[in-house]
C-alpha positions as CSV (number, residue, x, y, z in Angstrom):
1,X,21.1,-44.3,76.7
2,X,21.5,-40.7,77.8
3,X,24.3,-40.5,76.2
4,X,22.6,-41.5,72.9
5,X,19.2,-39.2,73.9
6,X,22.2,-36.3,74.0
7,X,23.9,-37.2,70.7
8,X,20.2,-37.2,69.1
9,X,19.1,-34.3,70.6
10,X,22.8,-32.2,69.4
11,X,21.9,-33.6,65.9
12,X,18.6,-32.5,66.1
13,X,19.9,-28.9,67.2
14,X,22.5,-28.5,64.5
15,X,19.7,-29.6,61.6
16,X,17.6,-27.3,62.7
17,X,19.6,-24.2,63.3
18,X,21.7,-24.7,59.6
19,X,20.8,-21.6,57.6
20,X,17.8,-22.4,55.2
21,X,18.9,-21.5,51.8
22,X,18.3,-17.6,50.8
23,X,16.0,-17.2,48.2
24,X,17.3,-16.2,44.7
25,X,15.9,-13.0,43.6
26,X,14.6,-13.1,40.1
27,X,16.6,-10.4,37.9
28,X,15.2,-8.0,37.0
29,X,15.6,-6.9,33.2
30,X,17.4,-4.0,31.8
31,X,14.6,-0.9,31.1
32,X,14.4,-0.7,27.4
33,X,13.5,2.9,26.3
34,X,10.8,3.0,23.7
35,X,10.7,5.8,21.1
36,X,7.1,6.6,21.1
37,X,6.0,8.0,18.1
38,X,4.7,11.8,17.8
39,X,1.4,12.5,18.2
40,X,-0.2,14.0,14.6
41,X,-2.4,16.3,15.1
42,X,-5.1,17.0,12.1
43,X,-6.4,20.5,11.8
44,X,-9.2,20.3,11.1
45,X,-10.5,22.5,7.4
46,X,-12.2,25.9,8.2
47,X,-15.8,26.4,6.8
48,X,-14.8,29.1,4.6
49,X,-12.8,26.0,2.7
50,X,-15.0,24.8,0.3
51,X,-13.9,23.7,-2.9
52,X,-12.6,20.6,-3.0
53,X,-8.9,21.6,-4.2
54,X,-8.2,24.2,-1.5
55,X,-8.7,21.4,1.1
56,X,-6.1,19.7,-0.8
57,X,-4.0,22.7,-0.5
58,X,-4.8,23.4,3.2
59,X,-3.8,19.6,4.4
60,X,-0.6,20.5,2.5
61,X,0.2,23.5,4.0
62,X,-0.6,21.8,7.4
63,X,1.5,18.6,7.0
64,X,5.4,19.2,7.4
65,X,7.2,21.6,6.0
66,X,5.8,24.3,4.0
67,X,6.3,25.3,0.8
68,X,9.3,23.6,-1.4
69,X,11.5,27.2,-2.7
70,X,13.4,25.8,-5.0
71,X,15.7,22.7,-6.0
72,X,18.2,23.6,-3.6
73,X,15.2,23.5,-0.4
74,X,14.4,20.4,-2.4
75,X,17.9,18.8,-1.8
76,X,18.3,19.9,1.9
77,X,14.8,18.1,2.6
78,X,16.2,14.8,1.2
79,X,19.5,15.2,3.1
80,X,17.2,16.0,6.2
81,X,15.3,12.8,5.5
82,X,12.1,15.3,5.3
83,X,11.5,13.8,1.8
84,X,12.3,10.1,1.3
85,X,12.6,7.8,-1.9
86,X,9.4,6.3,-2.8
87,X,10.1,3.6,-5.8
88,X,7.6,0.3,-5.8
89,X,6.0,-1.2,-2.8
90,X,3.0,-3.8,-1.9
91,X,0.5,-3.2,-3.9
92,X,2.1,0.3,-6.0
93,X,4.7,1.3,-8.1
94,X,6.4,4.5,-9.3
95,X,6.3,5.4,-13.2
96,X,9.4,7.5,-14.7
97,X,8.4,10.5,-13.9
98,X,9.8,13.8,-15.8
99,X,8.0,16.8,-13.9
100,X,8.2,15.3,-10.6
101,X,10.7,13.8,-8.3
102,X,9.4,10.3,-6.1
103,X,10.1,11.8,-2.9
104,X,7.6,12.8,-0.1
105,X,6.9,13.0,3.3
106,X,7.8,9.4,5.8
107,X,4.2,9.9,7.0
108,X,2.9,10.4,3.6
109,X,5.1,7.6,2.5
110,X,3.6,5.2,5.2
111,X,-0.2,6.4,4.1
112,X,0.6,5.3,1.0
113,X,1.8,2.0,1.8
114,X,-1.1,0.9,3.8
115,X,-3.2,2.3,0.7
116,X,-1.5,-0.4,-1.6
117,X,-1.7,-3.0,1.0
118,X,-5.5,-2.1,1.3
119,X,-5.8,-2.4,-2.7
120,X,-4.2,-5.8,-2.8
121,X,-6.6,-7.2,-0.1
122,X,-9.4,-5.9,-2.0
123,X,-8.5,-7.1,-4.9
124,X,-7.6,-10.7,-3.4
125,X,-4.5,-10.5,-5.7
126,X,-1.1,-8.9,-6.4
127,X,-2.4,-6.0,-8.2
128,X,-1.2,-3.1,-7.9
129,X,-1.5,0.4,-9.1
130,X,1.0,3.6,-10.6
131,X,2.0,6.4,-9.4
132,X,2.0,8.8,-12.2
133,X,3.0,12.4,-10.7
134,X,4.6,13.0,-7.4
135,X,6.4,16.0,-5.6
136,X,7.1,18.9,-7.6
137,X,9.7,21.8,-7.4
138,X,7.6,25.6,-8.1
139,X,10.0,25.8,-11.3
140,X,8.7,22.2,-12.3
141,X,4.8,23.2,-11.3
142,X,5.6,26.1,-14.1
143,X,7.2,24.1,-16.9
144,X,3.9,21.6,-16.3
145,X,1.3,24.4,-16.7
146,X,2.6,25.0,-20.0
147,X,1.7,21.8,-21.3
148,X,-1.0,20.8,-18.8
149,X,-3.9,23.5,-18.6
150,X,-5.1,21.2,-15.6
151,X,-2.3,22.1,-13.3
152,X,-2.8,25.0,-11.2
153,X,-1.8,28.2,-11.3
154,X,-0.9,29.1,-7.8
155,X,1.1,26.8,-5.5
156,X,0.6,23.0,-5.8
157,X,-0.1,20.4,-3.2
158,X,2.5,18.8,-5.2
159,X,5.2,21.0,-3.8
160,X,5.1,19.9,-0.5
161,X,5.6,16.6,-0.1
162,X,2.0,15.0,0.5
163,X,0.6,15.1,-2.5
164,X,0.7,12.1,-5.5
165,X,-1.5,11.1,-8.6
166,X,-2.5,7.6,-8.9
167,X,-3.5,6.6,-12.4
168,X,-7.0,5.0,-13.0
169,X,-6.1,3.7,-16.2
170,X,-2.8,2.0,-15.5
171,X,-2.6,-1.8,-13.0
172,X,-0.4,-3.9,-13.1
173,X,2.7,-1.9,-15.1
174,X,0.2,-1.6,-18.3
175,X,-1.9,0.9,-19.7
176,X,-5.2,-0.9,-19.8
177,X,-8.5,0.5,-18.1
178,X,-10.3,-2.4,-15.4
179,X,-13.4,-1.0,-14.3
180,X,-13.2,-3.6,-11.4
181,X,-9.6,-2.3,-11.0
182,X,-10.6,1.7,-10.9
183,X,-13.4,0.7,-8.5
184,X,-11.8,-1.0,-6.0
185,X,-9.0,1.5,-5.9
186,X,-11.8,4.2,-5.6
187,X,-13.3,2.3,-2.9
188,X,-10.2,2.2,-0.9
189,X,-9.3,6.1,-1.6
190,X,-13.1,6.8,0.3
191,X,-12.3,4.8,3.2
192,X,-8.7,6.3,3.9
193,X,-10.8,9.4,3.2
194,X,-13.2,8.6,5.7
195,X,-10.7,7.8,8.2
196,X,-9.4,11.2,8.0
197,X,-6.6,10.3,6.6
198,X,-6.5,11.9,2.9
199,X,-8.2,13.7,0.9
200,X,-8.7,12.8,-3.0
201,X,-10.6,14.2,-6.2
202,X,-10.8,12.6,-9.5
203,X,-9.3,14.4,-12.3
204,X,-10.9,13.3,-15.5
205,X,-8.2,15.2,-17.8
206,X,-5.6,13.7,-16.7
207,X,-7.7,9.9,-15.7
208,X,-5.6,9.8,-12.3
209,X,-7.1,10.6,-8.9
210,X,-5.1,13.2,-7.2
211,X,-4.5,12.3,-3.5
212,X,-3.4,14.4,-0.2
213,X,-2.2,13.2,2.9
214,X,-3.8,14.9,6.0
């Protein structure tokens, strides 16, 4: 019997002092660096700016680049990726345009694209409406004023990249006025326009609503 009360007693010993097993750390992912994106600041328009096309102008001159010189400057933006391709998207598309070139600003470009998804919400459909004049070189802003007593005389918002018409007489790829249509987009335009993020004007001459990006 003592012999057995040892032998129980050494197996008791040995369970007890085998190692318990170490506890797995749990890995711990890889850090994954996040490109945050820059912080826009929007000046906002001095008192002395009143009339309704100069804050067009100002938000221009205050979003990017400055003033397009030439085609040349025009080029070197694209190649830059300051100015990129805008063609047909949710709820927009791009006419053939012949004084302009589709190209503007990524920001602007993104402004846009919630405005057309906005539209088609609204409209509980997959309307959508045309862009009929977009960025525009000075030499292009000249040959327009010569057959276009509505375009300005000085510089353009045009001819910086944030600027684009959208027709109030064209949905859907055709040329055929919807009140319900020009309303809705006009509802959407005073909401982004609220929001601080554009500014827009109707111009009757040429039945399009000129918009800016801020």
């Amino acid at each position: 019997m003592p012999e057995l009360k040892q032998q129980l007693k050494d197996t008791y010993t040995t369970l007890t002092t085998i190692a318990a097993p170490k506890e797995e750390k749990p890995e711990m992912p890889e850090a994954i660096e996040v490109e945050l994106p820059e912080l826009r600041v929007v000046p906002p328009v001095p008192k002395e700016v009143t009339k309704e096309y100069d804050k067009h102008l100002f938000a221009a001159e205050h979003n990017g680049f400055g003033l397009i010189e030439d085609e040349d400057h025009f080029n070197k933006l694209i190649e830059e990726e300051k100015l990129v391709l805008i063609d047909k998207g949710t709820g927009y598309e791009v006419m053939k345009l012949t004084h302009s070139h589709p190209y503007i600003t990524p920001y602007s470009k993104a402004v846009l694209e919630e405005i057309g998804v906005a539209f088609q919400t609204i409209m509980e459909s997959d309307s959508y409406f045309t862009l009929t004049s977009v960025t525009r070189t000075p030499k292009q802003q000249k040959s327009l004023r010569r057959r276009n007593s509505n375009a300005t005389n000085g510089n353009s918002s045009h001819s910086y990249g944030a600027s684009f018409d959208i027709s109030y007489i064209r949905f859907n790829g055709k040329k055929n006025w919807s009140r319900k249509s020009q309303k809705k987009l006009e509802q959407v335009l005073e909401e982004f326009q609220k929001a601080g993020k554009i500014f827009y004007l109707k111009e009757r001459k040429q039945r399009c609503y000129h918009v800016t990006v801020r």
